[in-house]
FIVEXTI-692644 format. One record per residue (C-alpha): z, x, y. Coordinates in steps of 0.05 Angstrom, whole numbers, padded with zeros to 5 digits, always signed. Layout:
// FIVEXTI-692644
ZXY...
END
This chain:
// FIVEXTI-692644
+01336+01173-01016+01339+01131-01078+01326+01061-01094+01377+01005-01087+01390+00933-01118+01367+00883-01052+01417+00831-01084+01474+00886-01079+01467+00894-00999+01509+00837-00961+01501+00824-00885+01528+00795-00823+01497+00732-00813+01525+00735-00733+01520+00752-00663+01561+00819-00631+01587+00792-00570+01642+00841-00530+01653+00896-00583+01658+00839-00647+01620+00789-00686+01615+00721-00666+01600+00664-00701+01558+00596-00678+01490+00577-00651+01450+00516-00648+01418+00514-00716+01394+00574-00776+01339+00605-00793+01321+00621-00863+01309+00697-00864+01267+00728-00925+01255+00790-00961+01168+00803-00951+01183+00854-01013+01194+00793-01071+01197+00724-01013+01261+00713-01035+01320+00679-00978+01369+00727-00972+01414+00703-00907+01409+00642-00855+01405+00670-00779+01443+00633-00721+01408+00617-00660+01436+00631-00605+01420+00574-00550+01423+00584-00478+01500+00574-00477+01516+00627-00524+01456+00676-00491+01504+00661-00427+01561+00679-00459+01535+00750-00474+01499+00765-00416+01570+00744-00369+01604+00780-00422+01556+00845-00413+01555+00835-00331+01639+00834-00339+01633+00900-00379+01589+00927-00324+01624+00916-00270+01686+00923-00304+01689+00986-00343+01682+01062-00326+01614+01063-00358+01560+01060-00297+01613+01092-00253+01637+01158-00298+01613+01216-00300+01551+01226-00328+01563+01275-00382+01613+01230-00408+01566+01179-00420+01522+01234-00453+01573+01255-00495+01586+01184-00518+01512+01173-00530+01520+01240-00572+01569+01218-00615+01533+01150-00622+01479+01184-00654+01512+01221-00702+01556+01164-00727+01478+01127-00738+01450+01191-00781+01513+01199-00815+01516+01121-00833+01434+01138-00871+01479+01104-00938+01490+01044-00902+01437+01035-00844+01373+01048-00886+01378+01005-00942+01401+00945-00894+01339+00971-00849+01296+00963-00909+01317+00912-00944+01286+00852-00905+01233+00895-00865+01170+00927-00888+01204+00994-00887+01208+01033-00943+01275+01055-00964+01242+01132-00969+01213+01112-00891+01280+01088-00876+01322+01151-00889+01268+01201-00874+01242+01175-00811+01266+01123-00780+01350+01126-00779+01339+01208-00758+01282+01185-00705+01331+01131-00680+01381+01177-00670+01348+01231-00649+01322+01184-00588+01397+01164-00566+01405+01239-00556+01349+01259-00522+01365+01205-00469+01437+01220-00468+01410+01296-00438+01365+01250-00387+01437+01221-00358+01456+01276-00299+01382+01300-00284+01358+01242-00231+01406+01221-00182+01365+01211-00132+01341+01252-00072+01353+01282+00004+01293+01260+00052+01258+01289+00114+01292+01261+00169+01303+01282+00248+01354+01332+00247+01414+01280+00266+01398+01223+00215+01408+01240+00141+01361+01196+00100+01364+01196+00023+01348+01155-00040+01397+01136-00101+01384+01118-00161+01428+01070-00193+01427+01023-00248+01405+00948-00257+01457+00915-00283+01449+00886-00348+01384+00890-00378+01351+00842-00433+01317+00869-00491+01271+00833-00536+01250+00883-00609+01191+00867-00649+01200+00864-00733+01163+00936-00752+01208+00986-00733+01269+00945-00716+01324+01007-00708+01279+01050-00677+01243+01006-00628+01323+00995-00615+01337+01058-00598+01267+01067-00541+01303+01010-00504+01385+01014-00505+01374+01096-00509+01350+01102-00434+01378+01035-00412+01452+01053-00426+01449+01132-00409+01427+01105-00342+01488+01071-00339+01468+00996-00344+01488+00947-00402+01447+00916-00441+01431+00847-00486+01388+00857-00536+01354+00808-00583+01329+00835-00651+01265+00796-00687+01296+00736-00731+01256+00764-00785+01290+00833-00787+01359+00818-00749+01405+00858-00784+01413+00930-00783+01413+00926-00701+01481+00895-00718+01508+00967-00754+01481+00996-00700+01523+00947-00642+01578+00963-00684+01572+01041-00690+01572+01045-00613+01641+01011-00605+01655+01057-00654+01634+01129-00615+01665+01105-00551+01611+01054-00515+01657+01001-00476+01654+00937-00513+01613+00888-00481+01556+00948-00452+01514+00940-00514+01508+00870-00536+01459+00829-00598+01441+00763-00600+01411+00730-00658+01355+00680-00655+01283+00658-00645+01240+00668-00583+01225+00595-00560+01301+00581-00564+01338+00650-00556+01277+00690-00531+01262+00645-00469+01332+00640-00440+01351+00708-00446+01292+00723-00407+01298+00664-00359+01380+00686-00344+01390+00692-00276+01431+00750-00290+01389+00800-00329+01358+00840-00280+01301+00864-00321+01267+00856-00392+01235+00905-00439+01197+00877-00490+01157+00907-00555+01100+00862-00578+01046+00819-00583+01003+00806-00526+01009+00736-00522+01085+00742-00521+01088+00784-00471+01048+00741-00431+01102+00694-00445+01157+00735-00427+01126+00762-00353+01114+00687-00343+01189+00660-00364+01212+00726-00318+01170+00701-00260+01184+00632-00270+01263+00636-00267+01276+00685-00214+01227+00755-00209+01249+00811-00247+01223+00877-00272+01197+00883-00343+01166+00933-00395+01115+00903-00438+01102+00950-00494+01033+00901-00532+00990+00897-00581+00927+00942-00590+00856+00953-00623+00858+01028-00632+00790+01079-00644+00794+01139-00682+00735+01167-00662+00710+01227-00711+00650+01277-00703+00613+01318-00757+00638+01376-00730+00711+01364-00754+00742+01430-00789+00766+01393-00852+00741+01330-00869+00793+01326-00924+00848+01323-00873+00807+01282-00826+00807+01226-00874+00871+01223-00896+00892+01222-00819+00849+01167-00811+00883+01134-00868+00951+01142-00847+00938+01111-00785+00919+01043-00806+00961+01048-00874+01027+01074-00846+01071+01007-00850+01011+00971-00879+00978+00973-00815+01041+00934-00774+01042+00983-00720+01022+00977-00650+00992+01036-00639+00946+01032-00709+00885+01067-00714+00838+00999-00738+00774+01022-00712+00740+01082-00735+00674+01100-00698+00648+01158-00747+00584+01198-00732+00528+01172-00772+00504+01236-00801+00582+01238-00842+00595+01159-00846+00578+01149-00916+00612+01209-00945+00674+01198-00897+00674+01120-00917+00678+01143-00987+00742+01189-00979+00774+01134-00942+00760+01082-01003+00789+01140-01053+00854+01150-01006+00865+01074-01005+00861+01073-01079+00921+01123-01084+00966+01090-01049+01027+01046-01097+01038+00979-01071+01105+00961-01082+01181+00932-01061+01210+00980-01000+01276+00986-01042+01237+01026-01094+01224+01097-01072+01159+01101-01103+01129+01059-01053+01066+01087-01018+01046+01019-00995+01089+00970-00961+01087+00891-00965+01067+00851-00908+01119+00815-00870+01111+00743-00887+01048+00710-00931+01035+00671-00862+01022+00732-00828+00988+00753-00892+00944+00694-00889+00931+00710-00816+00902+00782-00833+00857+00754-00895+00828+00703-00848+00803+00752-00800+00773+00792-00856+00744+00736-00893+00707+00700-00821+00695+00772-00800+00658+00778-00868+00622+00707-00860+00599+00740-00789+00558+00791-00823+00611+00845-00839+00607+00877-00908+00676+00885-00943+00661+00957-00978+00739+00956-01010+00804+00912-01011+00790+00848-00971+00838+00794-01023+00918+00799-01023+00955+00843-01086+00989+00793-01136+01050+00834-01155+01084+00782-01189+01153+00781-01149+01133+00727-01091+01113+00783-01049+01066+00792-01000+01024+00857-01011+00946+00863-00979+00903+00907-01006+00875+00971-00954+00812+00942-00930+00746+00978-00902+00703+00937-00859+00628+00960-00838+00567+00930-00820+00612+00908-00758+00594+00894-00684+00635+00886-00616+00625+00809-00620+00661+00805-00684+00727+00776-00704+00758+00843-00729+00738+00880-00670+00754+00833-00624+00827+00816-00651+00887+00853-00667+00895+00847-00749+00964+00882-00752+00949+00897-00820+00920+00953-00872+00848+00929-00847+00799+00980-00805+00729+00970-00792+00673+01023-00781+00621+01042-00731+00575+01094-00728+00548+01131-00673+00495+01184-00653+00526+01220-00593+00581+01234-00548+00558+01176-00499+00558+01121-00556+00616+01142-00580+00655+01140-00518+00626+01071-00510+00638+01031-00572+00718+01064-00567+00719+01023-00511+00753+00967-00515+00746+00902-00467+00819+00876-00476+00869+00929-00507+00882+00999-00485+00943+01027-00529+00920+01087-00560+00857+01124-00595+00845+01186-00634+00790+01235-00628+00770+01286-00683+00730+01346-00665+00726+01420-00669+00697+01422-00591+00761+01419-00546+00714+01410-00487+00682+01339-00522+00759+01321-00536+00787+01328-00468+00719+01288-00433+00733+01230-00484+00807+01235-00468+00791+01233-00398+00733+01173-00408+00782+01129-00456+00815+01072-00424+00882+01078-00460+00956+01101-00455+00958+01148-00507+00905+01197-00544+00913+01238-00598+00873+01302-00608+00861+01321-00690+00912+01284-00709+00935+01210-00698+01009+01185-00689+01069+01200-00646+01118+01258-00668+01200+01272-00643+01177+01298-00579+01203+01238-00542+01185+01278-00475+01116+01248-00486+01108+01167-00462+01085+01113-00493+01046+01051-00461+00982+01010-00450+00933+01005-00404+00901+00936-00407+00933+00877-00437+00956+00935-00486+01028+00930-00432+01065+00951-00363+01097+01014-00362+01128+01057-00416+01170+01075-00466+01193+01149-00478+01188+01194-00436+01230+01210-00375+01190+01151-00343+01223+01104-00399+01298+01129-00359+01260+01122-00291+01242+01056-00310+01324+01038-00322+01339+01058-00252+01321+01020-00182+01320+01061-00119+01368+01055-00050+01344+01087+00014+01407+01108+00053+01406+01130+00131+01455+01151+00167+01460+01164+00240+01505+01224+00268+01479+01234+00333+01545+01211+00370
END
């Protein structure tokens, strides 16, 4: 897709509230582009009394409407058409996706608005296949389960991939058949809106699918704390999801899905087929989105005998990449979200660095002229477990290295003493691949290659402080359902 003008894109500074935009909120935020730092829009907040006003107006729509009661396929069908009216909207949705996130407007279109929609649909097939089941009995009782929905269920998006992260919760949430109030990140808040709006438009009762606007201490806490959300999903940091499982427990117990943060190993072995493509996996993994993923791979723990030649590669990958705005299509590097956050990273390299790490590349912010904030790829080595970088999630283009001799050190520096989200391991011997797989502590491995593809089938989700439960996956539509146990008598 091509490049657009950022001051050409207007958008709906508002809340969608029962199939419309609403207006009001206790105060603004100023929302910023991280491409050029420039204040494009000031975001409502939505206090507790508007947060009560959507979630009443989501339970009304619940109850209310046909759409937990109809037929499944008819909610499929809906959920269909939502998701073509979101890939046939790429003109609109994309450049409003990138315009104040750290998503490339090439990302955008190519990735993200096809992923997002391609998620709505997958659940939508997920709505008729679990209803529930017959159990074994005495042969005048009839005992069974059913599975029904929650209710209305609060959803709380992180910043990085704001329309697709979207579309993991309100995909299995609303084929299951509950509602749902969803809060986007106040620093990327708008293109959820399109995507409220689009499901009015394919046939989702107004009300089902509802956004409010706002911060987490103010809009955050009392969506979670409403007595009448009966669960909340969450994508994150760790320390907010503490947060959140403490304002659930706090106000009333409810279910949640904590999708946190991460301290990912890419673990790679001289005997790797192509070290070419090895390395430029590797690089994708803690470059993709600057290194604002969850799931990125920030430690790699090379074999010795290769490290030097494989750190080299990585330095001459990092050097490729074009730093630049995300409405220019050129962009091979994105910017970070905010220059506090950007501030954040360079501290941990810089202390990390005063600890006795050796910066071999990047390690300093990129001046592009514009106000923006760009970091430059950065390899670590000369690192240890006790160190800042290892210790901490960076959430930025920043991955340190360790070196190993054999399987049994390998599989013991991947280990990690907090976080558990994913890892990588790189090796020609399937039989070494599947006894790491097997020995890492983590939700997710990839084998020769690093990253999640459209086969939503698979789940994602911690082990750790790295979350609680998961996301894709036909246990991400389980996880939207509770259970009744029925038994009737017919003896007499």
């Amino acid at each position: 897709m091509q490049g657009f003008d950022p001051d050409r894109i207007s958008v709906r500074s508002a809340h969608f509230i029962g199939g419309r935009y609403v207006e009001g909120g206790s105060n603004t935020i100023d929302v910023k582009r991280p491409s050029d730092g420039v204040n494009y829009a000031g975001l409502p907040v939505a206090d507790a009394d508007l947060v009560d006003q959507a979630v009443q107006d989501s339970r009304n729509a619940f109850k209310n409407s046909d759409w937990a009661r109809c037929a499944p396929r008819e909610r499929a069908r809906i959920l269909r058409r939502w998701a073509d009216l979101i890939e046939a909207d790429v003109k609109t949705l994309a450049p409003l996706e990138a315009l104040g996130s750290t998503r490339p407007i090439r990302d955008a279109a190519g990735w993200d608005l096809p992923f997002t929609a391609e998620g709505i649909r997958f659940y939508a097939e997920w709505a008729d296949k679990i209803g529930g089941e017959v159990a074994s009995t005495r042969a005048d009782h009839l005992g069974m389960t059913i599975a029904e929905p929650y209710g209305v269920i609060g959803a709380v998006v992180p910043w990085n991939f704001p329309l697709v992260t979207t579309s993991w919760k309100v995909g299995p949430a609303l084929a299951a058949g509950n509602a749902m109030v969803l809060k986007p990140s106040e620093m990327t808040p708008f293109s959820v809106l399109r995507m409220a709006e689009l499901a009015v438009e394919a046939g989702v009762p107004k009300g089902i699918f509802n956004v409010v606007q706002g911060d987490g201490r103010t809009t955050g806490d009392a969506l979670c704390r409403h007595p009448g959300i009966a669960k909340v999903t969450f994508t994150g940091s760790t320390r907010t999801g503490a947060a959140i499982m403490a304002a659930c427990a706090e106000s009333g117990t409810k279910a949640v899905t904590l999708e946190l943060g991460g301290k990912s190993p890419q673990v790679v072995f001289a005997d790797v087929h192509d070290l070419e493509k090895t390395a430029r996996t590797v690089a994708r993994a803690i470059t993709t989105n600057a290194g604002q993923v969850c799931v990125a791979g920030s430690r790699l723990i090379v074999q010795k005998s290769i490290a030097d030649q494989f750190v080299e590669r990585l330095s001459a990958i990092f050097a490729e990449l074009k730093p630049g705005s995300t409405w220019e299509p050129e962009t091979t590097l994105c910017p970070i979200i905010s220059s506090r956050e950007m501030e954040r990273i360079d501290g941990i390299v810089q202390r990390t660095a005063a600890q006795g790490g050796r910066i071999v590349t990047g390690g300093q912010g990129i001046s592009m002229g514009n106000g923006g904030a760009f970091y430059q790829p950065t390899i670590l080595t000369d690192v240890d477990q006790h160190m800042e970088a290892i210790r901490n999630e960076i959430f930025g283009p920043v991955i340190s290295v360790q070196t190993f001799d054999d399987e049994a050190q390998a599989l013991a520096l991947a280990d990690h003493p907090d976080y558990g989200l994913a890892a990588g391991v790189h090796t020609a011997d399937i039989g070494r691949a599947l006894r790491l797989a097997r020995g890492i502590e983590a939700g997710t491995v990839w084998i020769n290659r690093y990253g999640r593809t459209a086969d939503f089938v698979i789940p994602t989700g911690g082990y750790k402080r790295s979350g609680i439960g998961k996301d894709l996956g036909r246990q991400a539509y389980e996880a939207n359902l509770r259970t009744k146990s029925v038994l009737v008598d017919f003896s007499e």
